[in-house]
DOVEX-440420 format. One line per 2 residues: their letters; for each residue x, y, z of N, C-alpha, C. Coordinates in Angstrom, 3 decimals. Layout:
BEGIN
A	X:Y:Z:X:Y:Z:X:Y:Z | ...
***
This chain:
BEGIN
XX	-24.395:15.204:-20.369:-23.588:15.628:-19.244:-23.063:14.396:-18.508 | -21.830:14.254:-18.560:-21.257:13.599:-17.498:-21.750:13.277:-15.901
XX	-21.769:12.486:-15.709:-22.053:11.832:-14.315:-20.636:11.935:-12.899 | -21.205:12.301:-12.053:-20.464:12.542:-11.152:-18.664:11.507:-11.162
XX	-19.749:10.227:-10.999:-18.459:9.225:-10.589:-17.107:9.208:-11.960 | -18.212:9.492:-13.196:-17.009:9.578:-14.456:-16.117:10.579:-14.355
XX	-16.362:11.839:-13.894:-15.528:12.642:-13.251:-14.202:12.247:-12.519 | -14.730:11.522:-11.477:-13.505:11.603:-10.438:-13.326:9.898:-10.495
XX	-13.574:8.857:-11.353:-12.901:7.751:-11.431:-11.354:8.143:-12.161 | -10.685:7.571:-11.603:-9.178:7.791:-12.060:-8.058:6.106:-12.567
XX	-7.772:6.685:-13.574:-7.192:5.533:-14.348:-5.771:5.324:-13.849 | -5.261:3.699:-13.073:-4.281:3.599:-12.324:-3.401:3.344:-12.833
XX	-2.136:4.150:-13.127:-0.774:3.994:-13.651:0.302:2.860:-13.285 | 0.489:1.885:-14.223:1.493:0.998:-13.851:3.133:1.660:-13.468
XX	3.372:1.353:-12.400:5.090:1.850:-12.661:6.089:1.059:-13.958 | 7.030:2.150:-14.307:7.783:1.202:-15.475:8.862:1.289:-14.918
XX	9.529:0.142:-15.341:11.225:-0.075:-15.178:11.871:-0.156:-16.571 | 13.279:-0.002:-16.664:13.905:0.162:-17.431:14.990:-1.494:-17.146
XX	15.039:-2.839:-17.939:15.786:-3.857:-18.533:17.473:-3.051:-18.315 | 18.016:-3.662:-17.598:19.591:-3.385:-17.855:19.723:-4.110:-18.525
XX	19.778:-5.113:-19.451:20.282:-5.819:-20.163:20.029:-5.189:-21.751 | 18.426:-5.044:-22.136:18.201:-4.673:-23.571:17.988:-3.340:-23.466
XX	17.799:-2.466:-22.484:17.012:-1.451:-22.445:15.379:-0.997:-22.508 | 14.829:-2.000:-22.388:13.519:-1.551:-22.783:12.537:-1.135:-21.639
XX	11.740:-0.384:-21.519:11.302:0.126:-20.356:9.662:-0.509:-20.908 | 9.684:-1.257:-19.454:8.552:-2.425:-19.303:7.817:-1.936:-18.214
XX	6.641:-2.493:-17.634:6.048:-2.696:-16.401:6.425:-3.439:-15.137 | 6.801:-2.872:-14.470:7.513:-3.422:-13.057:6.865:-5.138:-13.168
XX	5.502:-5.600:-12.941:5.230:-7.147:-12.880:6.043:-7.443:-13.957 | 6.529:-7.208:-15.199:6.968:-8.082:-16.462:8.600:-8.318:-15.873
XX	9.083:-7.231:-15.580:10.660:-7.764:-15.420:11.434:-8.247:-13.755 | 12.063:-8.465:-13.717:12.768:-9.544:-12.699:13.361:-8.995:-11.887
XX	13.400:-8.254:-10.576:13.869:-8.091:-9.598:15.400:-8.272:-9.300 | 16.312:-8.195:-9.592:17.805:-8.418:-8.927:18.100:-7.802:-8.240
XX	18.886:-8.349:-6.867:19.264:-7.330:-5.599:20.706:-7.804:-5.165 | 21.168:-6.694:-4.784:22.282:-6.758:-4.312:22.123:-6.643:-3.023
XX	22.276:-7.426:-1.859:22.004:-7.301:-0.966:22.747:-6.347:0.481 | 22.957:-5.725:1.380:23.952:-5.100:1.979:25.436:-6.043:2.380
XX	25.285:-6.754:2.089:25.943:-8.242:2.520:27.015:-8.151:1.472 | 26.697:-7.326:0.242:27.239:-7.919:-1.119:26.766:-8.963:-1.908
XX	25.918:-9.510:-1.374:25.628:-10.790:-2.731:24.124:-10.397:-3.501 | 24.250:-11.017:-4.934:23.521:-11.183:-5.435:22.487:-11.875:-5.922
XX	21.408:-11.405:-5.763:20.264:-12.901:-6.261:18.711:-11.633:-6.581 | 18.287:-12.452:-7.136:17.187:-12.458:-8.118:15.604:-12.317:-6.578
XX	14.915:-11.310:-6.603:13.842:-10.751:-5.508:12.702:-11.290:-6.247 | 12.047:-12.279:-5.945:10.587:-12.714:-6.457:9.384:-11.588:-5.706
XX	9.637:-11.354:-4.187:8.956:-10.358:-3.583:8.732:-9.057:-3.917 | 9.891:-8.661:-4.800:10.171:-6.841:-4.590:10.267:-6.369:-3.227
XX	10.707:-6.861:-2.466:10.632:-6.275:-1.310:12.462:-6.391:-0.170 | 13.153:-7.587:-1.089:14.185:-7.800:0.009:15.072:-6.260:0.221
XX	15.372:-5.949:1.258:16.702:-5.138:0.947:17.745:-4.905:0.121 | 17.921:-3.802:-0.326:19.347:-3.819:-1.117:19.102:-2.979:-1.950
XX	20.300:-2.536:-3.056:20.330:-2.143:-4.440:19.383:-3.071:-5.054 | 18.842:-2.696:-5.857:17.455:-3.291:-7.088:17.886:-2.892:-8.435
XX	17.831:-3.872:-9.299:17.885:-3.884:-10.658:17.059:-4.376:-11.572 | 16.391:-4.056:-12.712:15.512:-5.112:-12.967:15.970:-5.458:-14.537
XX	15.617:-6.301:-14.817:15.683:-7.616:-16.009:14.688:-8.114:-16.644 | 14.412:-8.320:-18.148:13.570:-9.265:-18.571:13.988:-10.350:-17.928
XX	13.054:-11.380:-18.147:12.935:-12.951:-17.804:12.895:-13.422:-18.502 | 14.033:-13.686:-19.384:14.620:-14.547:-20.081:16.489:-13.804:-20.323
XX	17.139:-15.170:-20.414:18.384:-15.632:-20.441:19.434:-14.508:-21.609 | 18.921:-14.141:-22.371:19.665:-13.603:-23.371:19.907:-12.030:-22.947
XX	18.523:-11.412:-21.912:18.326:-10.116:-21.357:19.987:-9.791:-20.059 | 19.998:-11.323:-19.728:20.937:-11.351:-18.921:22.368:-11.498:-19.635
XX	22.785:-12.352:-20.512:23.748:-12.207:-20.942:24.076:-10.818:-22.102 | 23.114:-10.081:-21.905:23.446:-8.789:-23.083:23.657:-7.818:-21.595
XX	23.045:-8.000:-20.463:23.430:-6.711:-19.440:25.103:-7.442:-18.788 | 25.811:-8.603:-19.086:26.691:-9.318:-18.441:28.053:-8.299:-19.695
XX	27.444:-8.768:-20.868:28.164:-8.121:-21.956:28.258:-6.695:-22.049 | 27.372:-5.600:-21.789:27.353:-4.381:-21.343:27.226:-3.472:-20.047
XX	27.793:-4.639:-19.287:28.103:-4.458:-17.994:27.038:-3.825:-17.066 | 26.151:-3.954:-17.492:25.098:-3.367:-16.943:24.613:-3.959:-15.395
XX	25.041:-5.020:-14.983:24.849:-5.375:-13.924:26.057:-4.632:-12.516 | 27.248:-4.258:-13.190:27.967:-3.505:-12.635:27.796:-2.018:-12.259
XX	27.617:-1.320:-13.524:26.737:-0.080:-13.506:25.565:0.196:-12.472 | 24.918:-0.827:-12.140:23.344:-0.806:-11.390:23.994:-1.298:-10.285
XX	24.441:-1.895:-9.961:25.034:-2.619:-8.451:25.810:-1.419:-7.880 | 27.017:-0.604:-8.940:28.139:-0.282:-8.295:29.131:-1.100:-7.507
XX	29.144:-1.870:-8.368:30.519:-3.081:-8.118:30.464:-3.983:-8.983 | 31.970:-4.267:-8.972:32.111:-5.791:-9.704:30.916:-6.953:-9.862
XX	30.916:-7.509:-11.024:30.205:-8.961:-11.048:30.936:-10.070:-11.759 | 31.463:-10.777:-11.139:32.135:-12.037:-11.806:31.335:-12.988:-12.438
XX	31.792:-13.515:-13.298:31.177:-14.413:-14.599:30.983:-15.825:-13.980 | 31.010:-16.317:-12.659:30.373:-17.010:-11.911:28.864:-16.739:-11.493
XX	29.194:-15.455:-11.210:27.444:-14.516:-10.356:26.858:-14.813:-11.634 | 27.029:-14.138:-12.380:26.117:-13.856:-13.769:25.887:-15.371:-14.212
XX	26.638:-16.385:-14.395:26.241:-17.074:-14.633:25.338:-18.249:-13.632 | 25.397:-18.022:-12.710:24.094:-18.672:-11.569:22.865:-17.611:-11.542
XX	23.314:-16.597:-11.788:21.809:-15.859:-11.706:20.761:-16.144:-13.232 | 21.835:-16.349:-14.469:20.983:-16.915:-15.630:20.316:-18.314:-15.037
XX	21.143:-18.962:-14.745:20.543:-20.538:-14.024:19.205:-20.010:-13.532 | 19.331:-18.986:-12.078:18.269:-18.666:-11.168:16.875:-18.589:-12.021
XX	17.406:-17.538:-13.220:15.964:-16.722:-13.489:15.154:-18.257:-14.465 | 16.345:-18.822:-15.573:15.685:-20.060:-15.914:14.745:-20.734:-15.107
XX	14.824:-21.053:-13.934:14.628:-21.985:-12.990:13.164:-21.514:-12.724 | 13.595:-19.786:-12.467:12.050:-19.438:-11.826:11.177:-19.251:-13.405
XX	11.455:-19.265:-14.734:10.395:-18.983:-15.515:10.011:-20.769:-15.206 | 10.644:-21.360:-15.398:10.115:-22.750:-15.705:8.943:-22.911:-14.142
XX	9.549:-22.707:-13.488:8.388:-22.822:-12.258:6.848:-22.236:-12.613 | 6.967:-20.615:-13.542:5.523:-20.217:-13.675:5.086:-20.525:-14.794
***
């Protein structure tokens, strides 16, 4: 017979996100935060927490140029992204893997 606590211990569900770039539906810690902020601009949320539209991304460079190529950063924003943005936000996310 089972023991009380095995009963009612409960196994804690990671949230998943879904990659605009490849599609793959990951665990919120694995992929990368992008926000559009009310302001209009874009940048990359290490917190999860800034304001704005939220998008998320693998962390790495190719995740970004396949959602740049399937517009997927437009789709999730609901607006334009110029091939300037996209290309400082690949810079950004480089920058932050090399940091961890």
């Amino acid at each position: 017979m089972k023991g009380k606590t095995e009963l009612t211990e409960k196994i804690r569900r990671q949230p998943e996100r879904t990659c605009i770039g490849c599609g793959e539906k990951r665990t919120k810690r694995e992929l990368l935060r992008i926000v559009r902020t009310p302001e209009g601009d874009i940048l990359p949320d290490l917190t999860g927490r800034l304001n704005g539209r939220g998008a998320y991304i693998c962390r790495n460079a190719d995740c970004i140029d396949l959602a740049v190529r399937k517009h997927g950063f437009e789709r999730a924003f609901k607006m334009p992204v110029s091939a300037d943005t996209a290309a400082r936000l690949r810079e950004e996310v480089l920058r932050i893997n090399e940091a961890e």
